[in-house]
C-alpha positions as CSV (number, residue, x, y, z in Angstrom):
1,X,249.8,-118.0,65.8
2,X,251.8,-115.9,63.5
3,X,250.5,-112.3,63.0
4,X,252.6,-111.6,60.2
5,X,251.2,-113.8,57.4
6,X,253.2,-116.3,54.4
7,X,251.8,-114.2,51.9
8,X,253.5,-110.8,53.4
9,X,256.8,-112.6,53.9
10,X,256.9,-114.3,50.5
11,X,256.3,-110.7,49.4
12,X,259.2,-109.1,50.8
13,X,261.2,-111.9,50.1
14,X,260.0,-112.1,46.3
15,X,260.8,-108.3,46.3
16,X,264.4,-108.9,47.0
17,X,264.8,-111.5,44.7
18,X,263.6,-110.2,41.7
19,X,265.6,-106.3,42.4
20,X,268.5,-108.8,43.3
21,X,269.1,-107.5,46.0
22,X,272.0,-108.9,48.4
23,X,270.5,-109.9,52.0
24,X,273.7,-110.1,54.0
25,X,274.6,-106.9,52.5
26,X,278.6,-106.3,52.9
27,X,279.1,-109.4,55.2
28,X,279.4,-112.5,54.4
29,X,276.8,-115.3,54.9
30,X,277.7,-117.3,58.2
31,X,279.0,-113.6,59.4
32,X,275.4,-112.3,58.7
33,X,273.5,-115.4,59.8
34,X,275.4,-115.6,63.1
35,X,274.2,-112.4,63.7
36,X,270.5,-113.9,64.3
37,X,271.3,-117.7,64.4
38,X,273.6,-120.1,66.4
39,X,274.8,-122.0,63.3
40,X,277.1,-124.4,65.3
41,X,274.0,-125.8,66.4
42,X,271.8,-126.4,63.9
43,X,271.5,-129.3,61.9
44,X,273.2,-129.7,59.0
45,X,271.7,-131.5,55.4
46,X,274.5,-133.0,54.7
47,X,276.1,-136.0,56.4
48,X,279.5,-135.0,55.6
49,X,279.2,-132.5,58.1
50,X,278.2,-132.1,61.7
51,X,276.1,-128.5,61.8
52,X,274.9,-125.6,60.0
53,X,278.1,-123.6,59.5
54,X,280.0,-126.2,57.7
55,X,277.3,-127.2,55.7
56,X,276.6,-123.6,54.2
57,X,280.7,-123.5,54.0
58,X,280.1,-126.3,51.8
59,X,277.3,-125.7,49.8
60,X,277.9,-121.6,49.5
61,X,281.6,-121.1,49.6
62,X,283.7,-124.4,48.8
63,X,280.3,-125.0,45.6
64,X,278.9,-121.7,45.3
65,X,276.6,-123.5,42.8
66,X,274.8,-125.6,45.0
67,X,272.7,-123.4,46.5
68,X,269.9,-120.2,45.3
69,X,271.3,-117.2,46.3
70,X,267.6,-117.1,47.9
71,X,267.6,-120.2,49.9
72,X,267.7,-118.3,52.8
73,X,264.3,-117.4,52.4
74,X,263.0,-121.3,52.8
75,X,265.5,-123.0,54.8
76,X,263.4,-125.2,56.9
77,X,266.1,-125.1,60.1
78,X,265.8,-121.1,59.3
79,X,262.1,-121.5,58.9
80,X,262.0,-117.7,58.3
81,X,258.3,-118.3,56.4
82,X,256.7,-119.9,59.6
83,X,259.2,-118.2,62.7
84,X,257.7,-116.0,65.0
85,X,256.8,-112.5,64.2
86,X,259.9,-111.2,66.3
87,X,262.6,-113.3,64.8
88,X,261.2,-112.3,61.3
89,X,261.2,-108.3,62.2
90,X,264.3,-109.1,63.5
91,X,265.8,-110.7,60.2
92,X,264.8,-107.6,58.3
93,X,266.0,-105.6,60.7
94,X,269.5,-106.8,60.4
95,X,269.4,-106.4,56.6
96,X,269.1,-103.0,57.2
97,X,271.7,-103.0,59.6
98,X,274.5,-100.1,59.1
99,X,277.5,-102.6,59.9
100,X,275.4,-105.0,57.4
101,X,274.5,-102.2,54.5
102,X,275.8,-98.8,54.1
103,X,274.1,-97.6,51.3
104,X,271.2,-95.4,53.0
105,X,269.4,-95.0,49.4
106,X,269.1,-99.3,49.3
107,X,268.1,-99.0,53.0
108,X,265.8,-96.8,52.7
109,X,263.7,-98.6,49.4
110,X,264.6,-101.6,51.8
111,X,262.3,-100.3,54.7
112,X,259.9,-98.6,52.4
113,X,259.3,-102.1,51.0
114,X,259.4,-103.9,54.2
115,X,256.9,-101.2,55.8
116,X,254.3,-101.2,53.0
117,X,253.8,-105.0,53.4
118,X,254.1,-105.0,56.9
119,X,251.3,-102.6,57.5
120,X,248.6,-104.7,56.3
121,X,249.7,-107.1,59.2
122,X,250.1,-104.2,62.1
123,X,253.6,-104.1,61.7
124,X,256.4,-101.5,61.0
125,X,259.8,-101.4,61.6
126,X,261.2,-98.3,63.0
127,X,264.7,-96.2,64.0
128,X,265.6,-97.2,67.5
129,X,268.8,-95.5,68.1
130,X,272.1,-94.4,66.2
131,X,275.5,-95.6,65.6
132,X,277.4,-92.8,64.3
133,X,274.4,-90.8,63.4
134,X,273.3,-94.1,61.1
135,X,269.8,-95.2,62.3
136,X,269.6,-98.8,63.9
137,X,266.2,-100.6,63.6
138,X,263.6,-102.9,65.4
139,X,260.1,-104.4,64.8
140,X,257.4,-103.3,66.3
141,X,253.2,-103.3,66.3
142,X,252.1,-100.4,64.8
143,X,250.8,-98.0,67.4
144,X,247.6,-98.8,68.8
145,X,247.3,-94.9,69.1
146,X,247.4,-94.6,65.7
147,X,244.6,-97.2,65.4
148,X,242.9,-95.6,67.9
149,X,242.9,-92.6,65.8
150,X,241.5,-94.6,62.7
151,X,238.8,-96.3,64.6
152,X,237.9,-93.1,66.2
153,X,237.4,-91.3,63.2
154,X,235.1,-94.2,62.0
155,X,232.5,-93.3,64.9
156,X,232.9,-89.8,64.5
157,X,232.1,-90.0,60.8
158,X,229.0,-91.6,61.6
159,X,227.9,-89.4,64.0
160,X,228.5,-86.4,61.9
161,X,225.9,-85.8,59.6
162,X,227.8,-83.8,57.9
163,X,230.4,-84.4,54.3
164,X,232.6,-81.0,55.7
165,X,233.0,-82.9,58.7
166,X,234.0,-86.4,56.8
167,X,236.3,-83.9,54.7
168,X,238.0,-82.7,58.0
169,X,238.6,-86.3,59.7
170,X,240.1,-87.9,56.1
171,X,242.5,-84.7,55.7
172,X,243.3,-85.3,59.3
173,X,244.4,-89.1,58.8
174,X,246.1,-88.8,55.5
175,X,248.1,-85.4,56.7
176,X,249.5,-87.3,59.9
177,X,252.3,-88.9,57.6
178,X,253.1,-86.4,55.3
179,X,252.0,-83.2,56.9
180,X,251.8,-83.0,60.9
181,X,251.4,-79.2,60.8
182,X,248.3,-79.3,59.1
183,X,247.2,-82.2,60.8
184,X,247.1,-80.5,64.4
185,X,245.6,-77.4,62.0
186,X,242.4,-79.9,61.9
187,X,242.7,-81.2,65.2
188,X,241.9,-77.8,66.4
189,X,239.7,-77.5,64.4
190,X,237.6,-80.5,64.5
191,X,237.0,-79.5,68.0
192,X,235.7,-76.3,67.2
193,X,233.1,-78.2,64.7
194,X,232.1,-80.8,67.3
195,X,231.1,-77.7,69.8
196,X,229.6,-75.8,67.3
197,X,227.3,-78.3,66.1
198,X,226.1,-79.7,69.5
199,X,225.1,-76.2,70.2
200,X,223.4,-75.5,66.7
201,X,221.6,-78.8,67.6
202,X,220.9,-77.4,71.2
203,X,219.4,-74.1,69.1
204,X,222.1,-72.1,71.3
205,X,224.1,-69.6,69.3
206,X,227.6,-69.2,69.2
207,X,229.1,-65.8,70.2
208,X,232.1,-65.1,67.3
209,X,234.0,-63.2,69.7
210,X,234.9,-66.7,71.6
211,X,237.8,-68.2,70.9
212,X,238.0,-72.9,71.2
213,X,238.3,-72.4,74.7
214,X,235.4,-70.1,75.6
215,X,233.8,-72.2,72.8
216,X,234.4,-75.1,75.1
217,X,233.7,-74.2,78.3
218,X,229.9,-73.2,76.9
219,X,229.8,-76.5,75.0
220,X,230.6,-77.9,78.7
221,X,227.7,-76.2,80.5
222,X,225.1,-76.9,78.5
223,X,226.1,-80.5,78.4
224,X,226.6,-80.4,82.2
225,X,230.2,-80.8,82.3
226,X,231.9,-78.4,84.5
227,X,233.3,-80.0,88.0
228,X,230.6,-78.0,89.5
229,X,228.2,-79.9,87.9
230,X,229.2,-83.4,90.1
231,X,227.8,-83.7,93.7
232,X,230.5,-84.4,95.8
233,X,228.6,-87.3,96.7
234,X,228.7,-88.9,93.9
235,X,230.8,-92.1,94.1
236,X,234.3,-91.2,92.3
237,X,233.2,-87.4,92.2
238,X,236.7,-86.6,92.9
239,X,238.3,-88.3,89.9
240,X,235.2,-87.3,87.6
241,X,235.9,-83.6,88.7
242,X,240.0,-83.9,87.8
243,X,238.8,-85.2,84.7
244,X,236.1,-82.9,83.4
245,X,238.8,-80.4,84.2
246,X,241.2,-81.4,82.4
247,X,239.0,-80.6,79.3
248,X,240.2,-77.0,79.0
249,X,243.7,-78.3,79.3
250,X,243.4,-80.7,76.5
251,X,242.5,-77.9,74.8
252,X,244.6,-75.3,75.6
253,X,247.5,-77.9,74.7
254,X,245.8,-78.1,71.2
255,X,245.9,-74.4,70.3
256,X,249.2,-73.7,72.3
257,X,250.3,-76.9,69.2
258,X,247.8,-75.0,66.3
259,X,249.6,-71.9,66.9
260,X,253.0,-72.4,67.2
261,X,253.2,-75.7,65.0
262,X,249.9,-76.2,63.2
263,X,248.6,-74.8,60.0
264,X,246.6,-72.0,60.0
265,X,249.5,-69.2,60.5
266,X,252.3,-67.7,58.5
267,X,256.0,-69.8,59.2
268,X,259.3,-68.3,59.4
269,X,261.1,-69.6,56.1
270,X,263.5,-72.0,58.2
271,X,260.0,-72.8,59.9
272,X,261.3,-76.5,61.9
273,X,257.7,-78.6,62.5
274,X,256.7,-80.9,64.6
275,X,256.9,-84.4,63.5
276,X,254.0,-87.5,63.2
277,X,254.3,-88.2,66.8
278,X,253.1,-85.2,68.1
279,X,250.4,-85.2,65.3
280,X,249.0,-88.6,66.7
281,X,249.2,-86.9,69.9
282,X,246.6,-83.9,68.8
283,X,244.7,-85.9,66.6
284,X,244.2,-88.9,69.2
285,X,243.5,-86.3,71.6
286,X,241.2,-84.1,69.7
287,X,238.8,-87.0,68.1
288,X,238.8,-88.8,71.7
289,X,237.6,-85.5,72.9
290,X,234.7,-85.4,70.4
291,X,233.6,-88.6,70.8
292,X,233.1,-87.5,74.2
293,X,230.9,-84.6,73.7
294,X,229.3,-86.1,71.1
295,X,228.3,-89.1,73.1
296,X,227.2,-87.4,76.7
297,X,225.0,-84.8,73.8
298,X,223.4,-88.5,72.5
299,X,222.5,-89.3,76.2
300,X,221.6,-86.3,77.5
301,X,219.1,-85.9,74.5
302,X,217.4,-89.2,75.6
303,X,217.2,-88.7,79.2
């Protein structure tokens, strides 16, 4: 079954009708459609003529009036309302295509359009690679980091009692997209919340003089988290130790981000940040982490 619904194709496809938009771009029809299709050997409607390529040479070319300009859109042997999710991804794809369309303001209302309707599905379509520095393009799911991310956030608003909190997790989705930098400011920062309120909650006070990874490492002992803490007897006290030590690193990875990338500190004017992917990186990284300490403080307060 079809992830990428009827509804979102007619969409997008309604979208390009109505801004009349040309979906073969600079090429040609069959040149376009042969791109995607074998049109030798697919049917034709017309009994005149043995396949595809000769009907559409008859109905498009030879009678230009025969035809919609959209019946692309609901050819049945196209079928690009019921194909798979791939050879649809892979249709839009094309139209944006720098050999098919070399306007880059058209392509890029193209994949704006295409993205916004894809989304709602789990879809996006995405650069790939270049062809003389003009971005080629695939389909893809959306990355299940990214709804990770928004499904972590979702138990960590719920376990934080708290609307600064709820304030710091929406700022840190919405800024991923438009504003990395800050979003690996919060990252850092939502750590530094997490530890802080376990310990308020543990009536253990914070020394200001620690910095997140001091913060941390207390935040660690007092759940019983240090690699010291596992017997070596304990089956898989080996992997438990590499992991619980890999906290701090987490950590230090964060700041190292915060403080060369992330909000929080004065940029050099031709300041060059990091982009959305490394801001899914922190924030996956930093609400994972939080869930974590969060959840061992839930189970170490009912043992």
């Amino acid at each position: 079954m079809n992830a990428i619904t009827v509804i979102t194709r007619r969409n997008i496809f309604d979208f390009i009708r109505v801004e009349n938009i040309w979906y073969a771009g600079r090429l040609e029809e069959t040149d376009f459609l042969f791109r995607l299709f074998d049109l030798n050997k697919l049917a034709s409607d017309d009994s005149r003529f043995a396949d595809m390529s000769s009907d559409i040479w008859q109905h498009r070319i030879n009678n230009p009036n025969d035809w919609s300009d959209d019946w692309v859109f609901y050819d049945r042997r196209l079928d690009l309302l019921n194909c798979s999710d791939v050879g649809f991804l892979q249709f839009l794809s094309e139209m944006i295509h720098p050999l098919v369309r070399g306007d880059s303001k058209e392509v890029n209302k193209l994949l704006e359009v295409f993205n916004d309707n894809l989304r709602h599905d789990g879809f996006e379509i995405v650069e790939k690679m270049r062809i003389s520095n003009k971005p080629v393009y695939y389909g893809r799911s959306i990355f299940s980091e990214f709804n990770s991310i928004k499904a972590n956030s979702q138990i960590l608003a719920k376990k934080f009692n708290a609307e600064y909190v709820t304030q710091q997790i929406t700022s840190m989705e919405a800024a991923i997209e438009n504003a990395p930098h800050i979003a690996i400011g919060i990252a850092k920062e939502l750590i530094e919340t997490s530890c802080l309120n376990i310990l308020d909650e543990k009536q253990i006070k914070a020394d200001k003089s620690w910095d997140l990874i001091q913060l941390l490492k207390n935040t660690n002992k007092v759940l019983k988290l240090t690699p010291d803490d596992i017997p070596d007897e304990k089956k898989a006290a080996k992997t438990i130790k590499t992991i619980l030590g890999s906290l701090g690193t987490v950590v230090h990875g964060i700041c190292e981000l915060r403080n060369d990338y992330g909000s929080g500190h004065g940029k050099h004017v031709k300041f060059n940040g990091l982009n959305k992917r490394h801001a899914r990186l922190a924030v996956g990284a930093a609400t994972t982490l939080a869930i974590f300490l969060f959840e061992t403080h839930e189970l170490k307060n009912k043992i």
